[in-house]
C-alpha positions as CSV (number, residue, x, y, z in Angstrom):
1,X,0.0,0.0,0.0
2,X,3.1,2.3,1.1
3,X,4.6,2.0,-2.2
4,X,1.7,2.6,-4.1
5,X,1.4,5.9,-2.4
6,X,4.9,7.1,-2.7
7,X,4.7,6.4,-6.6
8,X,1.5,8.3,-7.2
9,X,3.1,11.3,-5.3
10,X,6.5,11.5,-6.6
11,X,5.2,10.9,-10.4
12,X,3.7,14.2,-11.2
13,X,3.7,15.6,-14.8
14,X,4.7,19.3,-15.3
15,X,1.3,20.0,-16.0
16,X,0.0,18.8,-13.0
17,X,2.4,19.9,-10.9
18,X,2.0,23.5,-12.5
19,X,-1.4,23.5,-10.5
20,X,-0.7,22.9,-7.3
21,X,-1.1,25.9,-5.3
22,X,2.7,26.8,-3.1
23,X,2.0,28.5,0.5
24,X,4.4,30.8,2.0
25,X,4.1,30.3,6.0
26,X,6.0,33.4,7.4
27,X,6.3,33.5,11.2
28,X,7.2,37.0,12.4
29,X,8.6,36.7,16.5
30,X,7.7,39.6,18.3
31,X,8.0,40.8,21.8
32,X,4.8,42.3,23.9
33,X,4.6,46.2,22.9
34,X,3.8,47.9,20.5
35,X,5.1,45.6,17.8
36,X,2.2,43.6,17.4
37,X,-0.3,46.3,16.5
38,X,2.5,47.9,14.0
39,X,2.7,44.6,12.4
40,X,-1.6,44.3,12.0
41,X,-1.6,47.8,10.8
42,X,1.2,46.9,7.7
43,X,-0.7,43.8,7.0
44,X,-4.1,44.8,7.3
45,X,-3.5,48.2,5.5
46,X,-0.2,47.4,2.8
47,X,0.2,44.0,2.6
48,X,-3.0,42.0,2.1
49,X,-4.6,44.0,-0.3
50,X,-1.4,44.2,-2.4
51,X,-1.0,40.5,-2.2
52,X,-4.7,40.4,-3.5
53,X,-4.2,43.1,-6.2
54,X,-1.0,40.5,-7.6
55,X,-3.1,37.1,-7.7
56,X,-1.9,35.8,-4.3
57,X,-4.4,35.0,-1.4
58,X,-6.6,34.7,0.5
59,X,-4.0,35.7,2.8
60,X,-4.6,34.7,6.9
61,X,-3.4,36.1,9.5
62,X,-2.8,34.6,13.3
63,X,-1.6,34.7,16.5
64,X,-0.2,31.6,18.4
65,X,-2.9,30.8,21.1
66,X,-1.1,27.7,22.3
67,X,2.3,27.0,21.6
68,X,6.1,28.1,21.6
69,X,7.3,31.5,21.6
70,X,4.6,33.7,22.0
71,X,3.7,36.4,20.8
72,X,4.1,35.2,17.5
73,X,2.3,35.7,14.6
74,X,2.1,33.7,11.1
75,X,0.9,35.0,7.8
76,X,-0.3,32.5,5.3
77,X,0.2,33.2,1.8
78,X,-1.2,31.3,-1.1
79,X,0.5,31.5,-4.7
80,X,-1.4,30.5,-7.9
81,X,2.6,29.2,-8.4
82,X,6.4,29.3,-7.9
83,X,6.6,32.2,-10.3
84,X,4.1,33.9,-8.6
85,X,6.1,34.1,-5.1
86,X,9.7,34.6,-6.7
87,X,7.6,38.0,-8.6
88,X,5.3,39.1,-5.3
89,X,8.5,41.1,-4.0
90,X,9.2,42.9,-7.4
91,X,5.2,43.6,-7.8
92,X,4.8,44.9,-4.2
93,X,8.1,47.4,-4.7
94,X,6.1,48.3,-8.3
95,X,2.5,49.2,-6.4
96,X,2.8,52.8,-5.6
97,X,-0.6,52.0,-2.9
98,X,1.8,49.4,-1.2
99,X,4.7,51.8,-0.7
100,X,2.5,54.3,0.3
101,X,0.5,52.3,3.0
102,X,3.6,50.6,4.1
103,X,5.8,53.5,4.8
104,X,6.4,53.4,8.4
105,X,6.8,49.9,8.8
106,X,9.4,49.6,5.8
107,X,11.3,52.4,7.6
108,X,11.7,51.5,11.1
109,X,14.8,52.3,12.7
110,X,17.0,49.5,14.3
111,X,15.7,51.4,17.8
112,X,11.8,50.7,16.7
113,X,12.4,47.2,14.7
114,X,9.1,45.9,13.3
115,X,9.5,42.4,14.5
116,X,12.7,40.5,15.9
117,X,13.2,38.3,13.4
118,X,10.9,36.5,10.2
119,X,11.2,32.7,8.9
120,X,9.5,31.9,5.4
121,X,8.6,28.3,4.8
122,X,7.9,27.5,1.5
123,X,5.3,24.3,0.9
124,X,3.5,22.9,-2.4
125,X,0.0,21.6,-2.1
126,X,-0.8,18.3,-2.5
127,X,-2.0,16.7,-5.5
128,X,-4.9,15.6,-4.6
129,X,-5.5,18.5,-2.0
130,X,-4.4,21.2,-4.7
131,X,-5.6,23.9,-3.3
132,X,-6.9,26.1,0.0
133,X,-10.3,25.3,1.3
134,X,-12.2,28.3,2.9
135,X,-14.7,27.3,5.5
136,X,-18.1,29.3,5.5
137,X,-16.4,30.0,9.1
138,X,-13.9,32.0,7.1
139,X,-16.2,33.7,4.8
140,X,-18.4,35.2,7.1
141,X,-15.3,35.8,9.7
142,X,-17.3,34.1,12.7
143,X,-15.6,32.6,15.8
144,X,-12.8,29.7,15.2
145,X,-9.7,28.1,16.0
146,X,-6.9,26.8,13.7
147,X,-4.7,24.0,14.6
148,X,-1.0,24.0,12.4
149,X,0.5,20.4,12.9
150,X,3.8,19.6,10.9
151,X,5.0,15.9,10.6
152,X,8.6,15.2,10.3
153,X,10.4,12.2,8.8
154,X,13.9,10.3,9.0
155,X,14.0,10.1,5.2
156,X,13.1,11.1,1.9
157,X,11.3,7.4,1.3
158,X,9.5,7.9,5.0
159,X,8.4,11.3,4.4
160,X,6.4,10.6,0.7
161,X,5.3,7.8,2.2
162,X,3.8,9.7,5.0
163,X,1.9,12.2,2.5
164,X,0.7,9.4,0.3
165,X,-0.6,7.8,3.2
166,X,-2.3,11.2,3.6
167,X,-2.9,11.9,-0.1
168,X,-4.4,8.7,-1.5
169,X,-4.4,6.5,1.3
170,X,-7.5,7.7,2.8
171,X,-6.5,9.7,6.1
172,X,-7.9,13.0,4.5
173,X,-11.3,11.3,4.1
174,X,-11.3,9.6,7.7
175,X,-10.6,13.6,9.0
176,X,-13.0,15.1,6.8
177,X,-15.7,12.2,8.3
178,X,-14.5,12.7,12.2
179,X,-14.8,16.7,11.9
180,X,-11.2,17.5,11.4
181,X,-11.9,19.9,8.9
182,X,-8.5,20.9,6.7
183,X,-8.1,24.0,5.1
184,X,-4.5,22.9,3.3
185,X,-2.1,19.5,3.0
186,X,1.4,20.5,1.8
187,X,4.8,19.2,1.3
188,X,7.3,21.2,3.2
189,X,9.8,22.3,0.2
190,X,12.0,24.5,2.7
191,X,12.4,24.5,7.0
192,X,14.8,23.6,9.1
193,X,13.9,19.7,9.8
194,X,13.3,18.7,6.4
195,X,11.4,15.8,5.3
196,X,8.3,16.9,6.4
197,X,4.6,18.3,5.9
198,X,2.2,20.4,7.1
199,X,-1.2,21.0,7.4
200,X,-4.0,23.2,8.5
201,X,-7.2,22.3,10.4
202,X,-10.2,24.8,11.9
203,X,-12.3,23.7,14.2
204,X,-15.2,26.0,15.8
205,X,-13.7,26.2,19.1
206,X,-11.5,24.3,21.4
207,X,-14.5,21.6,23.0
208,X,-15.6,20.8,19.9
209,X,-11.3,20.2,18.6
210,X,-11.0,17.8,21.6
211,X,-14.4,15.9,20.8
212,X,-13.3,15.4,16.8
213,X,-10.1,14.6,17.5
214,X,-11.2,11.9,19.9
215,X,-13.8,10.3,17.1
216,X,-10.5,10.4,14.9
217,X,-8.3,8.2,17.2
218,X,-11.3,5.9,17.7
219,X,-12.4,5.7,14.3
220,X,-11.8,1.7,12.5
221,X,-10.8,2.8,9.2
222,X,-8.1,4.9,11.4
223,X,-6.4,1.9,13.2
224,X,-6.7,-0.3,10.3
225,X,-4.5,2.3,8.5
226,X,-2.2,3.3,11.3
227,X,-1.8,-0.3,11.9
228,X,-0.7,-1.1,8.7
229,X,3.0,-2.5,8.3
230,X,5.2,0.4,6.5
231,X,2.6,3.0,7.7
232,X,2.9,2.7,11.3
233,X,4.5,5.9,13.1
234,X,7.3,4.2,14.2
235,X,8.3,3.6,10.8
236,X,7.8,7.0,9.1
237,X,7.1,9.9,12.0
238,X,9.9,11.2,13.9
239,X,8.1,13.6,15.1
240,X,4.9,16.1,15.5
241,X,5.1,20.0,16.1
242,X,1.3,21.3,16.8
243,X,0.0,24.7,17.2
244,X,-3.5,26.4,18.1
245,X,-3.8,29.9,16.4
246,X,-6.7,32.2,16.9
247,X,-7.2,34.3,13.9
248,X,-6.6,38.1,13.6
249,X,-9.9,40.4,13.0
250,X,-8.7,40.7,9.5
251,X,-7.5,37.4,8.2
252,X,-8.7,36.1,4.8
253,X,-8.7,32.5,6.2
């Protein structure tokens, strides 16, 4: 089963390929002051709606609710593809509304820095995930939570195994059926602990996270397939870094 799974992942034609959507993940660390409100006013008021005006988006926008190194913030950018994110920074510097909006933030002084450091991940969609799903959650910008989980491999073998076990194995249906409700499945083409992928679920609120997840881990179809020799976590997961974000006023997502 395992093998099948790697092969339909690795073997994509160009064309295919060319239409999976790539995701930017940039985490900006802050410290508590007034950095976090200078960084909602750039994005709110420059970024986003240049992002939008180049093709890219919808762009989200949150805040690490549980997890490491808060205050924290990551920004979620979707990219119709590759060439698309290597030409965002040359169409931003080009959009005189950008430059404009962005002024104050692009011009902080090493005494007033906007952030204490950024980290860009760069990710490709799976194939048969190809692009972002908006909840009607999102849409309407009603209460909910975000959970970010990243699975890391020993290998290259163990990692595509891992995301065809995701991909055309049947774990994305058995979380779509147990309310774990995914809004992306990606492939982790940059980081620092590489093989690995990452994902995004919403979920209306914490109880109701804790109660899905639960139905997950109990679910037949679930332990057949974790149970399956090649697929078991022993054999392919080294590891599992999980956030809970809550998302800002103005996020996209």
């Amino acid at each position: 089963m395992s093998g099948v799974a790697v092969a339909t992942v690795e073997a994509q034609p160009h064309d295919a390929a060319a239409k999976l959507e790539i995701y930017e993940l940039r985490t900006y660390r802050l410290v508590h002051g007034p950095m976090k409100e200078r960084l909602d006013a750039y994005l709110r008021n420059a970024f986003i709606p240049a992002a939008r005006r180049a093709g890219c988006g919808p762009v989200g926008v949150f805040t690490v609710a549980i997890g490491s190194e808060s205050p924290t913030v990551h920004v979620l950018v979707p990219y119709p593809s590759i060439e698309d994110f290597v030409a965002l920074p040359g169409r931003l510097t080009a959009d005189p509304s950008y430059t404009a909006a962005a002024g104050s933030f692009l011009k902080a002084t090493p005494d007033a820095p906007p952030y204490t450091s950024l980290e860009v991940k760069l990710m490709r969609a799976f194939p048969h995930f190809p692009r972002l799903e908006l909840t009607d959650a999102s849409s309407s910008n009603t209460p909910r939570i975000f959970e970010l989980r990243t699975y890391f491999s020993h290998s290259d073998a163990a990692g595509m195994t891992k995301i065809g076990m995701f991909d055309t194995g049947g774990e994305i249906e058995i979380f779509r059926r147990t309310g774990l409700t995914p809004v992306f499945f990606a492939q982790d083409l940059t980081g620092p602990r590489l093989p690995s992928l990452t994902y995004l679920l919403t979920f209306p609120d914490l109880a109701t996270r804790e109660r899905n997840w639960r139905a997950f881990g109990s679910d037949p179809a679930w332990r057949r397939l974790i149970s399956t020799p090649g697929l078991t976590d022993r054999e392919i997961t080294t590891g599992i870094d999980n956030q809970i974000l809550s998302p800002a006023s103005f996020s996209q997502i």
